[in-house]
C-alpha positions in Angstrom: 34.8 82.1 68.4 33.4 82.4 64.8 30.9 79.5 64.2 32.5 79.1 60.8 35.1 77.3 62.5 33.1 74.3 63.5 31.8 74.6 60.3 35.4 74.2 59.1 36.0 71.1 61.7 32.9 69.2 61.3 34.4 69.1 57.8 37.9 68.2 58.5 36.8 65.1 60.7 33.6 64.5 59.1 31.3 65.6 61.8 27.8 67.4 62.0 28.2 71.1 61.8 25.6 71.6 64.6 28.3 71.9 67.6 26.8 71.6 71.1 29.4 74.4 73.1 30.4 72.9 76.6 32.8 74.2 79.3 36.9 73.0 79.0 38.5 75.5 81.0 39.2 79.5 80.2 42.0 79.1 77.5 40.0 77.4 74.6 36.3 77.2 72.6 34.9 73.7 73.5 32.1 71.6 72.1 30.9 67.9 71.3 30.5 67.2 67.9 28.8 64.0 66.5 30.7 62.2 63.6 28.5 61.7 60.6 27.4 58.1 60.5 28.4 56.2 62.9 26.8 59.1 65.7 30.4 59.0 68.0 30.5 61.8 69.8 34.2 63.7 70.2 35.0 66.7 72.2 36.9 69.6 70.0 39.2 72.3 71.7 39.9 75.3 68.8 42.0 78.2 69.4 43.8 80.6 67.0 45.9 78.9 64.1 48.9 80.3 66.4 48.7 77.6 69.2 48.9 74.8 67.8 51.8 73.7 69.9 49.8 73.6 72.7 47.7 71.1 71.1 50.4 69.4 69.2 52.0 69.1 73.0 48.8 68.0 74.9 48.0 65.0 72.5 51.5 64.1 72.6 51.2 64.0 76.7 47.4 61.7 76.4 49.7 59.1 74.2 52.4 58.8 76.6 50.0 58.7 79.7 47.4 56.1 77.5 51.0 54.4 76.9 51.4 53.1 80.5 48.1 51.4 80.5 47.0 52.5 84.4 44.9 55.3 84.4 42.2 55.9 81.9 42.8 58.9 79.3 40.9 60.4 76.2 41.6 58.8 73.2 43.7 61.2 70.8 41.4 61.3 67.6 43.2 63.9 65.6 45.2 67.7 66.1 45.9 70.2 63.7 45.2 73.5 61.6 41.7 74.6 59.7 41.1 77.4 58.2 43.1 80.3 60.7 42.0 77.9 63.8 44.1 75.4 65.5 42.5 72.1 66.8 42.4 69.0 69.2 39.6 66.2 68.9 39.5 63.8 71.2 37.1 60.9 72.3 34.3 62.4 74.6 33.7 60.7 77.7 31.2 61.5 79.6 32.4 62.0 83.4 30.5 62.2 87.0 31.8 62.8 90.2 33.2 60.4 92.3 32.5 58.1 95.1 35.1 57.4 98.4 35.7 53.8 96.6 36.6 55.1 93.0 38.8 57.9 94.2 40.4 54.6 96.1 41.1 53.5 92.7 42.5 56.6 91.7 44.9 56.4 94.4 46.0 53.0 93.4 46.4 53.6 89.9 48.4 56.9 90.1 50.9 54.7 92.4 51.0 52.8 89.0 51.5 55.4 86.6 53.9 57.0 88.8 56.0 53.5 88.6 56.8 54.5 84.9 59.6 56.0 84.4 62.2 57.6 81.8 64.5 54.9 80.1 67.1 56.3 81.1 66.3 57.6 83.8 66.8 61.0 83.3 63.8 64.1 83.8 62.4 65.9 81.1 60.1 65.2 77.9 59.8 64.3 74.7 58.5 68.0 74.0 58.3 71.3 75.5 54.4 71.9 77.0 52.1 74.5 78.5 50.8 75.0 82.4 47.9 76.5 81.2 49.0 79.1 79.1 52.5 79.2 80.4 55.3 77.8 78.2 56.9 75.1 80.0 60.2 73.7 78.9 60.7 69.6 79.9 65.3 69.8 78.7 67.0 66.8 79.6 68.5 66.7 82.9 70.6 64.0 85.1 69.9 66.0 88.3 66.2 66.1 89.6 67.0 69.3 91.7 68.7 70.6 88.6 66.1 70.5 86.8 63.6 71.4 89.4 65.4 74.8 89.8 66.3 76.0 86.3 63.1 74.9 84.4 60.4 75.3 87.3 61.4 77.8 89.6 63.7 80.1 87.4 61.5 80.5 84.6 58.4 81.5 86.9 60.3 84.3 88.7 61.9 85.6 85.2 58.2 85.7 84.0 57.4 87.6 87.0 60.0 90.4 86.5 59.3 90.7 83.4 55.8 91.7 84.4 57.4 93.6 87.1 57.4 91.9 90.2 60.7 91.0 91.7 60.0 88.2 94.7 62.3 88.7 98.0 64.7 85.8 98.3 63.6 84.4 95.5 67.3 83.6 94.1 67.9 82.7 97.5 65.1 80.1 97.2 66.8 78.6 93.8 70.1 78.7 95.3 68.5 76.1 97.9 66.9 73.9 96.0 69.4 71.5 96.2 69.8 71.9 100.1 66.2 71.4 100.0 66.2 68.3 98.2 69.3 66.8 99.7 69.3 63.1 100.2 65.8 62.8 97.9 67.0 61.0 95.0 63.9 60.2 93.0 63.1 57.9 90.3 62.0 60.1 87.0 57.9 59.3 86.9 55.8 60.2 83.9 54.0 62.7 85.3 50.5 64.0 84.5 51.7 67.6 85.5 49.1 69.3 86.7 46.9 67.3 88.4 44.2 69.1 90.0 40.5 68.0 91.0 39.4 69.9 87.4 41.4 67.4 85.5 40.2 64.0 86.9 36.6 62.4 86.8 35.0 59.0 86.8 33.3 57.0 84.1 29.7 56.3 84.6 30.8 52.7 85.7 33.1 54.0 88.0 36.6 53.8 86.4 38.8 56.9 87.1 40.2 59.6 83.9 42.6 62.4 83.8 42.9 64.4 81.3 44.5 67.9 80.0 47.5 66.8 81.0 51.3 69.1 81.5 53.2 65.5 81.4 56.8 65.1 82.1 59.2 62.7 84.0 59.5 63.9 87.2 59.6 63.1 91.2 55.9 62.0 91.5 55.2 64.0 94.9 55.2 66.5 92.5 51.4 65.4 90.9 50.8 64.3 94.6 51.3 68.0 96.1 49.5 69.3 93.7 46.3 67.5 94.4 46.7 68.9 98.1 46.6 72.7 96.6 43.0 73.0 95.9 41.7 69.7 97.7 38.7 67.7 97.1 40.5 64.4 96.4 39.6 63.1 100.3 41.5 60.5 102.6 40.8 57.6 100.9 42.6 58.5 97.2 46.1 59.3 99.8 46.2 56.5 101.9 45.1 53.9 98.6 48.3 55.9 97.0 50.5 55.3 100.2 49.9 51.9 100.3 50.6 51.4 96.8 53.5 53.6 96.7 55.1 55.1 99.9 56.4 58.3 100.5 59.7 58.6 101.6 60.4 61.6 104.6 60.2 64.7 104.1 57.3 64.8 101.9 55.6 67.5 103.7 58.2 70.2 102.8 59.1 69.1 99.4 55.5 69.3 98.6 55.6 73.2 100.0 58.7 73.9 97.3 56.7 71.5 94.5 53.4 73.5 95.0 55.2 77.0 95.1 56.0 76.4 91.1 52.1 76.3 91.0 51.8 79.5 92.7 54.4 81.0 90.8 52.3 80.4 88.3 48.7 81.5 89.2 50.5 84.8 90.1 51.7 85.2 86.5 48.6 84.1 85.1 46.0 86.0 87.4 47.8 88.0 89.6 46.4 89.1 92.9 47.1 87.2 96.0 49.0 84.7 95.0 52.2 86.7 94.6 51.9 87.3 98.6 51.3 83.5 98.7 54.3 83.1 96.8 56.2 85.5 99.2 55.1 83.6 102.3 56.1 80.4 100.9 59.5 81.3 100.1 60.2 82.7 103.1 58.8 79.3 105.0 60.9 77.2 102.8 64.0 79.3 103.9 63.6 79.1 107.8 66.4 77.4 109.1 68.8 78.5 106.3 
């Protein structure tokens, strides 16, 4: 990234031009800037002028979760275009790990997000948003397993063959998404989307934050599998959840079919073996069909 555009930033939001780079994942350039004055720090994402959307539609995800008023977010300071760079500042907050108490608290206060829902109940979003750097499209739909199917699973095995993989069963798989979900009627949660253990942290005084958020309203076991896929979130954050919020049965294989969309997606993204992950999931989910 050319340093003119912090130069250009620092301008835009009235910031030092002396940017301190830190890491924010392997999509965007990251840094702290300090605004002139009052000495607030912010953290700035840049990317080409060209993504803008995906900044546009991650602010737009912080308000709605900040919204709720349960789980602790970045404050959305400002988005848009400089010079040929696109931008997202937001307040900086300085995060540590977690003890078995806080990630308690996270438990309990993702049962609370997860109690928001859609006013009228339907799933879907306010705007189409990225999972990482895959498009993902939030349409309107009455039917959870509807849209589960044709805007989760579909999309991620048309993005496959266009790359060239074609998965075995994999229109099977859609075609029993609705056996899969039978009798699961859920209530449409705001969702933070991708909730993994590099997208939460803790406060200095303890109180939990998400953030980089792929929101929509959705089941919730959704956010809850996905904390399962890479770990780290440890007994006390599930069973604080579960007593907040119980799961209803069945859990363990919807979260199989909720985490494959996740797979789906690492294989488009990086390739490798998650497209014989996704293989082996499929055919798991099908046994008995």
């Amino acid at each position: 990234m050319k340093e003119s555009v912090w130069q250009l930033l620092a301008e835009e939001i009235g910031a030092d031009s002396d940017p301190v780079p830190v890491a924010g994942g392997c999509i965007n350039h990251c840094a702290l800037l300090t605004v002139s004055g009052s000495g607030r720090k912010v953290f700035a994402k840049t990317n080409s002028a060209d993504k803008l959307q995906m900044f546009e539609a991650e602010g737009i995800s912080l308000m709605a979760l900040a919204a709720t008023q349960t789980l602790r977010v970045p404050e959305v300071i400002r988005f848009g275009i400089v010079g040929d760079y696109s931008f997202l500042v937001l307040e900086h907050l300085p995060l540590v790990r977690g003890t078995p108490e806080q990630f308690r608290a996270l438990g309990e206060k993702l049962a609370t997000l997860h109690r928001s829902a859609s006013e009228d109940g339907r799933f879907g979003f306010t705007v189409d948003n990225f999972i990482g750097a895959t498009p993902q499209a939030n349409p309107w739909h009455d039917r959870w397993a509807d849209f589960f199917a044709e805007d989760r699973i579909v999309p991620q095995l048309e993005l496959a063959a266009r790359g060239g993989r074609t998965f075995a069963h994999g229109d099977q798989l859609v075609a029993r998404i609705p056996d899969l979900l039978a009798g699961h009627e859920p209530q449409a949660s705001l969702l933070h989307g991708d909730l993994w253990g590099g997208n939460i942290g803790f406060t200095p005084g303890g109180t939990p934050v998400i953030f980089d958020p792929a929101s929509y309203y959705g089941d919730r076991e959704t956010d809850l599998a996905f904390t399962e896929f890479f770990g780290g979130f440890g007994p006390e954050f599930y069973a604080s959840y579960r007593h907040s919020y119980p799961l209803a049965d069945g859990y363990e294989t919807r979260r199989d079919l909720y985490n494959l969309y996740h797979v789906l997606n690492h294989y488009n993204l990086f390739g490798h073996s998650y497209g014989e992950q996704a293989e082996a999931m499929i055919r798991r989910l099908l046994v008995g069909f």
